[in-house]
C-alpha positions in Angstrom: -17.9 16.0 7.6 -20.8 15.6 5.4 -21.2 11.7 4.7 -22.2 12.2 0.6 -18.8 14.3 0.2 -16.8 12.2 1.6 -18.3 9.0 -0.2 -17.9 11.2 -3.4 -14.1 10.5 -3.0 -14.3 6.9 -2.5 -13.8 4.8 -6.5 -16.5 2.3 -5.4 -18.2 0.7 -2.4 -18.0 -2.3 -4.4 -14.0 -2.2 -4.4 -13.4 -0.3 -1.0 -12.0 -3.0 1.5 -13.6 -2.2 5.1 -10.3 -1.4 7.0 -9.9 1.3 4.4 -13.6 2.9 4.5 -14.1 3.0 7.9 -10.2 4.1 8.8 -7.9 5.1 6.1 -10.7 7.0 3.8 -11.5 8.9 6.9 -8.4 9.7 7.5 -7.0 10.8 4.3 -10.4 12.7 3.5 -9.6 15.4 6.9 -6.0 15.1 5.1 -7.2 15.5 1.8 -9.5 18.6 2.7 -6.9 20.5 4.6 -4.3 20.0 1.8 -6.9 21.5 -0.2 -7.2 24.4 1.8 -3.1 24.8 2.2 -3.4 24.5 -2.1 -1.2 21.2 -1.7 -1.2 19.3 -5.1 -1.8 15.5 -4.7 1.2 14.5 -5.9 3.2 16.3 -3.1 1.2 14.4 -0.9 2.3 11.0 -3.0 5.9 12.0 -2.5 5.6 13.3 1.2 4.1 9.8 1.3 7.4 8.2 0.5 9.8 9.5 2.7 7.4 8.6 5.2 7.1 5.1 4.3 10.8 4.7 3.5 11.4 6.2 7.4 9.3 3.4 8.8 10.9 0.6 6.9 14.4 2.0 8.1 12.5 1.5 11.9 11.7 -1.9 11.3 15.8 -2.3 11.0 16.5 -2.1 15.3 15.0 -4.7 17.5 14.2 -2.1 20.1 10.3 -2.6 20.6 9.1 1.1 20.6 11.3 2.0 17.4 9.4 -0.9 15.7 5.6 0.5 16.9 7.3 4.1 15.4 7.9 2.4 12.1 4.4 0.8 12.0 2.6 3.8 13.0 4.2 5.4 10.1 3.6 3.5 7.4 0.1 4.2 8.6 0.7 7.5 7.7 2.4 7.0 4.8 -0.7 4.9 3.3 -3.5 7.7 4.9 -1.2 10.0 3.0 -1.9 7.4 0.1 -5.5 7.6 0.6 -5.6 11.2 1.4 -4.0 12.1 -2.4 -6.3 9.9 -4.9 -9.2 11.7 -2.4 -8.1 14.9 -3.3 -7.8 14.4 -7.0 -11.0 13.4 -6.9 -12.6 16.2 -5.0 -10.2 19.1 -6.9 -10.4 16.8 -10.4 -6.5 16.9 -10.6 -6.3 13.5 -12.5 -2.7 12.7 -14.2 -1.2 9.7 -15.6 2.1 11.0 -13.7 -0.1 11.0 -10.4 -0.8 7.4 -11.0 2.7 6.5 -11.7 4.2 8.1 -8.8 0.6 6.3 -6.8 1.9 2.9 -7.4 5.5 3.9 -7.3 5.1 5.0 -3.4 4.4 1.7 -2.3 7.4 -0.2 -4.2 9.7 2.5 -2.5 8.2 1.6 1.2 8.1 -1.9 0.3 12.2 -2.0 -1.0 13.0 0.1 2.5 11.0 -2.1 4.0 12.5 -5.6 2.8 16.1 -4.7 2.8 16.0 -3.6 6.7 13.7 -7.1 7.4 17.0 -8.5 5.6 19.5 -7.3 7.3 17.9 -7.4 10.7 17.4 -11.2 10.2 20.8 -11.6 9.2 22.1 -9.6 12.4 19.7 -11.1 15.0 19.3 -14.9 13.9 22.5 -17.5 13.9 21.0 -19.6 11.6 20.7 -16.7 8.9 23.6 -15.2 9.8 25.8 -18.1 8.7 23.7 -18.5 5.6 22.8 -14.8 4.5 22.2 -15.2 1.1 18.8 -17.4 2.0 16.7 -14.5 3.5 18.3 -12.1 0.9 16.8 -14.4 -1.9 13.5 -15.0 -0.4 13.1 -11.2 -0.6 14.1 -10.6 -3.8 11.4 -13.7 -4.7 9.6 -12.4 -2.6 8.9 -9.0 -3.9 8.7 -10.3 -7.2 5.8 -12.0 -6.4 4.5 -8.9 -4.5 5.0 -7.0 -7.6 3.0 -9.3 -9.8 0.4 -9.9 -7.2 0.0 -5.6 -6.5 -0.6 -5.4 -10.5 -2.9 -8.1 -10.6 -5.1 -6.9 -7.7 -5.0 -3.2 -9.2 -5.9 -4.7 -12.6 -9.5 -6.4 -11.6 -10.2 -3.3 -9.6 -9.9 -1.2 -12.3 -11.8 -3.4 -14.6 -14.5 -3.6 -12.1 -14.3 0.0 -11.5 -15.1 0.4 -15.6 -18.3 -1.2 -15.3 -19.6 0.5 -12.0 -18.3 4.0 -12.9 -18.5 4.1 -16.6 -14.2 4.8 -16.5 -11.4 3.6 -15.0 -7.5 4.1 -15.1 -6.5 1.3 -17.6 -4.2 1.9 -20.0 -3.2 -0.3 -23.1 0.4 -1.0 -23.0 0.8 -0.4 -26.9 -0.5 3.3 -26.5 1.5 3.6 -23.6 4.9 2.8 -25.5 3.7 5.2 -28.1 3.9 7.8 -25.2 7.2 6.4 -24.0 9.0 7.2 -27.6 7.8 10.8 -27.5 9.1 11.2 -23.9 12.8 12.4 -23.0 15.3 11.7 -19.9 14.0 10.9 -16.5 9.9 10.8 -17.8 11.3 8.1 -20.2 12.6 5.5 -17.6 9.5 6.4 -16.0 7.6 5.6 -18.8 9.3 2.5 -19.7 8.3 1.0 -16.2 4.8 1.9 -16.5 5.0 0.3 -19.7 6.4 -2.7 -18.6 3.9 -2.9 -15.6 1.2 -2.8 -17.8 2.7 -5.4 -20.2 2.6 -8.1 -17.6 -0.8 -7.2 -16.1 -2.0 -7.5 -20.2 0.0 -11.1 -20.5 -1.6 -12.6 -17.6 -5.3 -11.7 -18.6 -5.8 -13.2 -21.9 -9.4 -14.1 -21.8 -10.0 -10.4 -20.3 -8.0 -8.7 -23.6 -10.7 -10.7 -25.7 -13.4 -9.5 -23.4 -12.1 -5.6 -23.6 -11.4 -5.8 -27.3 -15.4 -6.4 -28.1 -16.5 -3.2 -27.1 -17.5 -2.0 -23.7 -17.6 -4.7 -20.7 -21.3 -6.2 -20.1 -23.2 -5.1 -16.9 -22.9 -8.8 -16.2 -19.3 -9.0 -15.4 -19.9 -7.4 -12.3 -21.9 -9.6 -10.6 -19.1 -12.3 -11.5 -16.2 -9.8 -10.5 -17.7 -9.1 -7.4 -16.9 -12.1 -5.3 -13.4 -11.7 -6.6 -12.7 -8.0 -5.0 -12.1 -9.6 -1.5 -9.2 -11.6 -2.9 -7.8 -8.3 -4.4 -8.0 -6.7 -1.5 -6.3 -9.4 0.3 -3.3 -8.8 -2.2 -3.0 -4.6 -1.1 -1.2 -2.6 1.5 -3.8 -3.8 4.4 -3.3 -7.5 5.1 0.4 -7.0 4.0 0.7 -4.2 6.6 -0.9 -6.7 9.3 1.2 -9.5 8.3 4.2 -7.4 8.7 3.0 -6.4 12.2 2.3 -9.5 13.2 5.3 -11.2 12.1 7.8 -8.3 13.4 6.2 -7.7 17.0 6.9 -11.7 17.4 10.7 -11.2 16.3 10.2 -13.4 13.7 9.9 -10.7 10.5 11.3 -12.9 7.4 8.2 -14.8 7.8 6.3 -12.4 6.3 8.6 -13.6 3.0 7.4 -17.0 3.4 3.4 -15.5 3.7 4.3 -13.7 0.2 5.5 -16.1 -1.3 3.1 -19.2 -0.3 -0.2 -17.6 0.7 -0.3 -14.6 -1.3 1.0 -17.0 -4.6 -2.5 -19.3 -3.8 -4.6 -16.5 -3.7 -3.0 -14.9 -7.1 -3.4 -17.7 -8.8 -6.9 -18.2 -7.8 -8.2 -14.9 -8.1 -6.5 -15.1 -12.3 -8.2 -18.4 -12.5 -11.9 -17.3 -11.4 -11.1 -13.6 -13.5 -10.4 -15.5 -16.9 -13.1 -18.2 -16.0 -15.6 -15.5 -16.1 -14.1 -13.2 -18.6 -14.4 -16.6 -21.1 -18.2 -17.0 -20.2 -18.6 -13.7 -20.8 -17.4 -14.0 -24.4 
């Protein structure tokens, strides 16, 4: 594997998290490269991705030990299958907005299949929940809420960040977007109304950053101010959630990986906005 091809399908060293550049990358590059060879389009690996995350959560469901190491060893498939498909746009230039739709969509399926089997488990397997099952199936639901906002925050400064170092990036206005949304029919519709909405709240939350992208082009200088912050974004993707899950599941204690959302992952959002506008507003 020649080093320069496979760093040609990494965004940015800059917004690469370690775990995934010395495992995950490598992994869904051999992926990537044989699926370019079998003529596999990247979004088939997105969907195959899916099912495969989806299977793990429903393996998370029995207490049986071994079923559980099953379920977490695929969802690190499912996320090297994640890796492996952005890799191979990149290497066979296959960009889409639809590919980065279905992208962020594979995780909010994995995570739903995920949650609801943590739920019912907890309910099943703990007294205390059991006679009070609504509490762990509303710290999910606030819970994911949370993760939502948190994913589209994280995935917002990278791309910004991703502007400056690369010249492009995958933002998208959400006004532009909704004029795509009234052109499109049936299912790409709904589609397009949750991208829209996604999009909408990542725009609300960054209102010093709208001023900032409104001027004109971003100043070289923001990356030296966005830089510290990428650590904090990567704190907020699939890795540290995918530990935290492990962690908390392998000690039979799995809805406190809702409590981790919800507290720890809530501190470091709201830091991470406070430090982006902060510098955004010098900026302007």
């Amino acid at each position: 594997m020649s080093n320069n091809d496979f760093k040609s399908t990494l965004k940015s060293l800059d917004t690469e998290e370690h775990i995934d550049i010395y495992f995950y990358r490598r992994i869904g590059f051999a992926e990537a490269k044989l699926a370019e060879k079998l003529g596999i389009t990247p979004n088939a690996i997105t969907i195959a991705s899916i099912f495969i995350g989806v299977a793990a959560g429903i393996c998370f469901y029995p207490t049986n030990l071994w079923v559980n190491i099953a379920g977490l060893l695929l969802l690190i498939l499912a996320n090297s299958f994640d890796s492996a498909d952005g890799q191979l746009a990149r290497m066979t230039k296959q960009y889409s907005q639809l590919g980065r739709i279905l992208d962020g969509m594979a995780g909010d399926f994995w995570f739903i299949s995920i949650y609801v089997c943590i739920c019912l488990r907890t309910n099943q397997t703990m007294p205390w929940f059991a006679d009070h099952s609504w509490v762990v199936w509303t710290l999910a639901v606030a819970a994911g809420v949370c993760h939502a906002f948190q994913a589209a925050m994280a995935d917002y400064y990278r791309q910004m960040h991703l502007q400056v170092v690369n010249g492009k990036s995958e933002l998208e206005d959400s006004s532009a977007l909704s004029e795509k949304r009234a052109q499109a029919r049936g299912l790409q519709k709904i589609i397009m109304s949750l991208y829209v909405g996604y999009t909408h709240c990542q725009e609300a939350l960054t209102a010093n950053a709208q001023k900032l992208r409104r001027r004109g082009p971003l100043p070289a200088e923001f990356r030296q101010k966005s830089l510290p912050l990428m650590k904090w974004a990567n704190v907020l993707t699939f890795n540290w959630r995918s530990i935290t899950i492990a962690v908390t599941l392998l000690l039979g204690f799995p809805w406190v990986y809702f409590a981790c959302e919800l507290v720890l992952g809530n501190i470091i959002l709201a830091y991470m906005i406070a430090r982006h506008e902060a510098a955004c507003r010098s900026l302007l």
